[in-house]
Backbone as JSON, one array per atom type, in Angstrom:
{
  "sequence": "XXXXXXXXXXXXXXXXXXXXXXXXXXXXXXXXXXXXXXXXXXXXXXXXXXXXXXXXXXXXXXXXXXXXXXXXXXXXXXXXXXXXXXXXXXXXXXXXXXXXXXXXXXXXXXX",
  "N": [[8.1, 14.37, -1.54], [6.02, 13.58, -4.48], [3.44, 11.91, -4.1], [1.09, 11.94, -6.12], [-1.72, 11.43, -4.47], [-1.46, 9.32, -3.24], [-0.69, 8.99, -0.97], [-3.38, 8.8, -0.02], [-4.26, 6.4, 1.04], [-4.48, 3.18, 2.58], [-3.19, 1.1, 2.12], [-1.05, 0.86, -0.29], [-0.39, -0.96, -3.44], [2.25, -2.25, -5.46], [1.55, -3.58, -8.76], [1.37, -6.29, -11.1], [-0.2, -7.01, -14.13], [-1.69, -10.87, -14.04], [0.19, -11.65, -12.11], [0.67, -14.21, -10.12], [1.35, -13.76, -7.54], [0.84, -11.48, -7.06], [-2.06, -11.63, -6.97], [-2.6, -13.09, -5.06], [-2.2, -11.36, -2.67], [-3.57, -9.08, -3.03], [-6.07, -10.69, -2.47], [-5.47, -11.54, 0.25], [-4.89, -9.08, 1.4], [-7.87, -7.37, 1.19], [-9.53, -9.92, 1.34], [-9.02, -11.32, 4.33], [-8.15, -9.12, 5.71], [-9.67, -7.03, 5.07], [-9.4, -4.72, 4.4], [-10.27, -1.93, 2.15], [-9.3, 0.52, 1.4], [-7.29, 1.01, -0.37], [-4.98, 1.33, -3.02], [-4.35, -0.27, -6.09], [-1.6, 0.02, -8.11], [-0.34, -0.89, -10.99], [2.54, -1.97, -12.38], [3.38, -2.04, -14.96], [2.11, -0.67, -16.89], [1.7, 2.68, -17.17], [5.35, 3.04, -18.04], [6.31, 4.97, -16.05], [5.18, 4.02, -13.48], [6.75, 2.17, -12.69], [9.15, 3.11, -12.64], [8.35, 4.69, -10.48], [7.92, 3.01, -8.34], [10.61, 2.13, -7.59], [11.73, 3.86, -6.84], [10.4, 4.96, -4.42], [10.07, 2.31, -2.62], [12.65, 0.9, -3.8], [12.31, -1.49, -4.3], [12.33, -4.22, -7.15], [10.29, -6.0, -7.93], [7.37, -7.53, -7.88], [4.32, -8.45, -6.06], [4.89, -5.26, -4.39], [4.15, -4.08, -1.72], [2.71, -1.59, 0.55], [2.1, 0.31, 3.73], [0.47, 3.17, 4.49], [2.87, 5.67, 4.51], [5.17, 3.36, 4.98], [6.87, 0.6, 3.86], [6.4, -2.93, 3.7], [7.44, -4.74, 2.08], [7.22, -7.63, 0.35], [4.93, -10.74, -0.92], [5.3, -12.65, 0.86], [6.24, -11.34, 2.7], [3.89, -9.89, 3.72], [2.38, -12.17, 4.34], [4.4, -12.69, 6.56], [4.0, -10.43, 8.07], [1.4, -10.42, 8.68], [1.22, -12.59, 10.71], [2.29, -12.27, 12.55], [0.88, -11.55, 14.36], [-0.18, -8.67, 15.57], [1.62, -6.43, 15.22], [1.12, -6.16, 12.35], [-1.19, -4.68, 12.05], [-1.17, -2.84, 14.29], [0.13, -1.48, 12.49], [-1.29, -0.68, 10.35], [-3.34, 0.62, 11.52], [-1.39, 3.21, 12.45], [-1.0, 4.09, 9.73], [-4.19, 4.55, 9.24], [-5.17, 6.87, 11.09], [-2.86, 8.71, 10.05], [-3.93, 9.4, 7.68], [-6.4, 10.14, 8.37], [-6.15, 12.44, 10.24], [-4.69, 13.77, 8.18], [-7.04, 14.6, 6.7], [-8.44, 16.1, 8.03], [-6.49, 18.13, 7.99], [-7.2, 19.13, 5.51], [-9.8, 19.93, 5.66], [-10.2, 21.78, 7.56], [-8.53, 23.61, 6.7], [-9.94, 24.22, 4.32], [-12.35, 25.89, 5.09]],
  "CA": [[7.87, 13.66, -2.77], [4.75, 13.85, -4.64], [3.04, 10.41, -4.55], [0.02, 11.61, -6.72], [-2.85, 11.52, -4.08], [-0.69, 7.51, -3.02], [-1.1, 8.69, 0.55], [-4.95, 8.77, 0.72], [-4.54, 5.22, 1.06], [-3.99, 3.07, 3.57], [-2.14, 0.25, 1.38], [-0.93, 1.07, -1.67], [0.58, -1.93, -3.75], [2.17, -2.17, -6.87], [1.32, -4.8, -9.05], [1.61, -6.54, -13.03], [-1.24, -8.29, -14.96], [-1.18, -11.57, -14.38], [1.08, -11.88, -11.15], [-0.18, -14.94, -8.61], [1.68, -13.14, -6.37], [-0.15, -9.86, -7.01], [-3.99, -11.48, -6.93], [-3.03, -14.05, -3.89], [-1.89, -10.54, -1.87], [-5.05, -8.79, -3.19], [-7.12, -11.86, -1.44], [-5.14, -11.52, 2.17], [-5.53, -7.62, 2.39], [-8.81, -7.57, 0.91], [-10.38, -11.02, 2.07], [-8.84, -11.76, 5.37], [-7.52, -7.62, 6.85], [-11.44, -6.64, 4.88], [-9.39, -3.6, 3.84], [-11.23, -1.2, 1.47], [-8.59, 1.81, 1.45], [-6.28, 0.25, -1.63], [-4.59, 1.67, -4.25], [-3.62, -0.41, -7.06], [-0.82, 0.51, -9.2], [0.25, -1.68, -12.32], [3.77, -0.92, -12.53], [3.22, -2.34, -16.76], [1.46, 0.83, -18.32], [3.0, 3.52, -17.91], [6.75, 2.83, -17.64], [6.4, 5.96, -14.9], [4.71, 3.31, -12.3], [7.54, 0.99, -12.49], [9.92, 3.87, -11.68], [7.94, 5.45, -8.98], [7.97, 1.99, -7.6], [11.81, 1.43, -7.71], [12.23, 5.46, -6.1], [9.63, 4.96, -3.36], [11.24, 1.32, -1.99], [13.84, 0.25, -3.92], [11.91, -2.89, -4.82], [12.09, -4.62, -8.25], [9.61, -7.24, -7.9], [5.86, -7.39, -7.18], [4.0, -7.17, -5.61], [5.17, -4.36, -3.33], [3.32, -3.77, -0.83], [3.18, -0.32, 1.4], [1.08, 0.48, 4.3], [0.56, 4.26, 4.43], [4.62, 5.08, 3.72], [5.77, 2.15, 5.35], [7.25, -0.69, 3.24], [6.44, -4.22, 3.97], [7.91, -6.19, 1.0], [6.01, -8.61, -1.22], [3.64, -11.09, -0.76], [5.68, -13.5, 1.46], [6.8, -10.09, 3.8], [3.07, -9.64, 4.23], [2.13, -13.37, 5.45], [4.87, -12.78, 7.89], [3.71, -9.56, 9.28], [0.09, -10.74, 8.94], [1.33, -14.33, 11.07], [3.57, -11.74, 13.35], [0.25, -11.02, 15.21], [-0.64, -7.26, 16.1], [2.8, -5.55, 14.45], [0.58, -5.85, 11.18], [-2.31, -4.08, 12.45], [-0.74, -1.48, 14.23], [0.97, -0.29, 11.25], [-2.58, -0.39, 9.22], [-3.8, 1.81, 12.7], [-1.28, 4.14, 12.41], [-1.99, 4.79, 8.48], [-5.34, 5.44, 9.13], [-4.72, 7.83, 11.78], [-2.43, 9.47, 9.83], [-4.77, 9.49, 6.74], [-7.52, 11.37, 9.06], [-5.14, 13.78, 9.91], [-4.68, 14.51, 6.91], [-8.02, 14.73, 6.01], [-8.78, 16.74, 9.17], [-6.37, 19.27, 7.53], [-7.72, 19.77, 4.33], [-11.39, 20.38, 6.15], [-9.91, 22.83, 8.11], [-7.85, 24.54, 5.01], [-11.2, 24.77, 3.27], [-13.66, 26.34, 6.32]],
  "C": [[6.37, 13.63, -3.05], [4.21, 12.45, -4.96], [1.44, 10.49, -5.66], [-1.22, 11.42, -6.1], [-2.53, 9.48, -3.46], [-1.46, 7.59, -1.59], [-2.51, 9.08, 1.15], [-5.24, 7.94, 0.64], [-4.16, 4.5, 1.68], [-2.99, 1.77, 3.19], [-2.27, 1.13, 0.3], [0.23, -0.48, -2.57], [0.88, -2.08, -5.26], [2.09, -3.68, -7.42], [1.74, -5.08, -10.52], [0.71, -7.51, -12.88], [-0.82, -9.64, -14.62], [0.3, -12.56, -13.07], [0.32, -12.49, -10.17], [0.0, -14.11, -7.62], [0.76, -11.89, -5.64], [-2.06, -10.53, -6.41], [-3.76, -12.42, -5.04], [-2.69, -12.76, -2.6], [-2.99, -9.59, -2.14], [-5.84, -9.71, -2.09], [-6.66, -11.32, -0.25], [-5.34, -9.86, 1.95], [-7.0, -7.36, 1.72], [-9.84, -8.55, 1.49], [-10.56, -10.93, 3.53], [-8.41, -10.74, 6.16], [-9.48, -7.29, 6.35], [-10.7, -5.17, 4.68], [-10.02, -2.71, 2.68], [-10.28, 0.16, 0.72], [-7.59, 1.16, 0.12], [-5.98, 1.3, -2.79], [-3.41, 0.7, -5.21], [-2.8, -0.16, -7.81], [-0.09, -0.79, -10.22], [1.5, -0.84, -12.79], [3.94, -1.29, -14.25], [3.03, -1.11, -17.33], [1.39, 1.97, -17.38], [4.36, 3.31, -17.12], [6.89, 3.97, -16.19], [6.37, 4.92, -13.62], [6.12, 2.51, -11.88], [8.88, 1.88, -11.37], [9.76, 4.36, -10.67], [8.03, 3.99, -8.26], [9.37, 2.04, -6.75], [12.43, 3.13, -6.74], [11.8, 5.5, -4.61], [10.1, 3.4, -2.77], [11.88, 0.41, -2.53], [13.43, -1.0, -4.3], [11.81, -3.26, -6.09], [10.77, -5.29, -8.6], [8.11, -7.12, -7.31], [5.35, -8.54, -6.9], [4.52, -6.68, -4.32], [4.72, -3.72, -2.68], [3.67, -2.08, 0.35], [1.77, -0.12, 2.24], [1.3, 1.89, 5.04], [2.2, 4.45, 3.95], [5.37, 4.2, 4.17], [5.87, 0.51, 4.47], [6.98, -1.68, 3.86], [7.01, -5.12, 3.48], [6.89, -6.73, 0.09], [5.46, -9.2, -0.56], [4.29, -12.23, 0.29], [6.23, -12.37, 2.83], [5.01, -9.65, 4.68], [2.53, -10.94, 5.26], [2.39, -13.01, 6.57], [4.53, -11.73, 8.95], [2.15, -10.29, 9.91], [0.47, -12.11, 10.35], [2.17, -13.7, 12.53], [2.43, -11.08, 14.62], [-0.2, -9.04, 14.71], [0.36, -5.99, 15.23], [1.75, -5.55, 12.98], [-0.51, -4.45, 11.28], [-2.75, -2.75, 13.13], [-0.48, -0.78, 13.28], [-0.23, 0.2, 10.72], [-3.13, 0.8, 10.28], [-3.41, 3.21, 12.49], [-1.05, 4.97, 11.08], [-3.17, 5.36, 8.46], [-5.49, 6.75, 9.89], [-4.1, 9.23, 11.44], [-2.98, 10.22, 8.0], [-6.01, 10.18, 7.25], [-7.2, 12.24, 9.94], [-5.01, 14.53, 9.06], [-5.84, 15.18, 6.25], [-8.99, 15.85, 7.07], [-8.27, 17.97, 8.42], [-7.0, 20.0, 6.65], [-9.84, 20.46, 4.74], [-11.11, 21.89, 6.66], [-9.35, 24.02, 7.04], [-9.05, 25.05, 4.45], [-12.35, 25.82, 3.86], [-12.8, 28.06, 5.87]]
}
């Protein structure tokens, strides 16, 4: 599946204008992980986002959180990993890992 350049990121979360949910899950992976790697998506403009949302995990509701392709849920799925200790942190580990892999290839592809 073609995520659009999704997986050169180590979250990706979808979001809508205007959603507590969305800015108070911004704050915890932003504030309190100090992540940097993010990709925003506003599943509002263009109707496409909403569907790539609903294809990629089945979720209606934002925000939907993903850490490299691994689903987490929304903003009450993240607390609990975040509150679950180390299981959060791994996962973010083995995104990046697999995000400089990736990025290992394309160096190599280009030489």
């Amino acid at each position: 599946m073609n995520n659009n350049g999704l997986e050169d990121y180590i979250f990706t979360v979808y979001i809508k204008a205007g959603c507590p949910w969305c800015d108070k899950a911004k704050m915890v992976i932003e504030g309190v992980l100090g992540i940097d790697s993010i990709s925003w998506v506003d599943v509002t403009k263009p109707l496409e986002h909403y569907s790539a949302l609903m294809e990629r995990t089945g979720h209606r509701t934002v925000p939907a959180i993903l850490i490299g392709e691994h689903f987490i849920g929304g903003y009450d799925d993240l607390i609990r990993e975040l509150k679950s200790g180390s299981s959060l942190m791994n996962k973010v580990l083995r995104a990046e890992n697999e995000k400089l892999k990736k990025q290992v290839a394309r160096l190599k592809r280009s030489l």
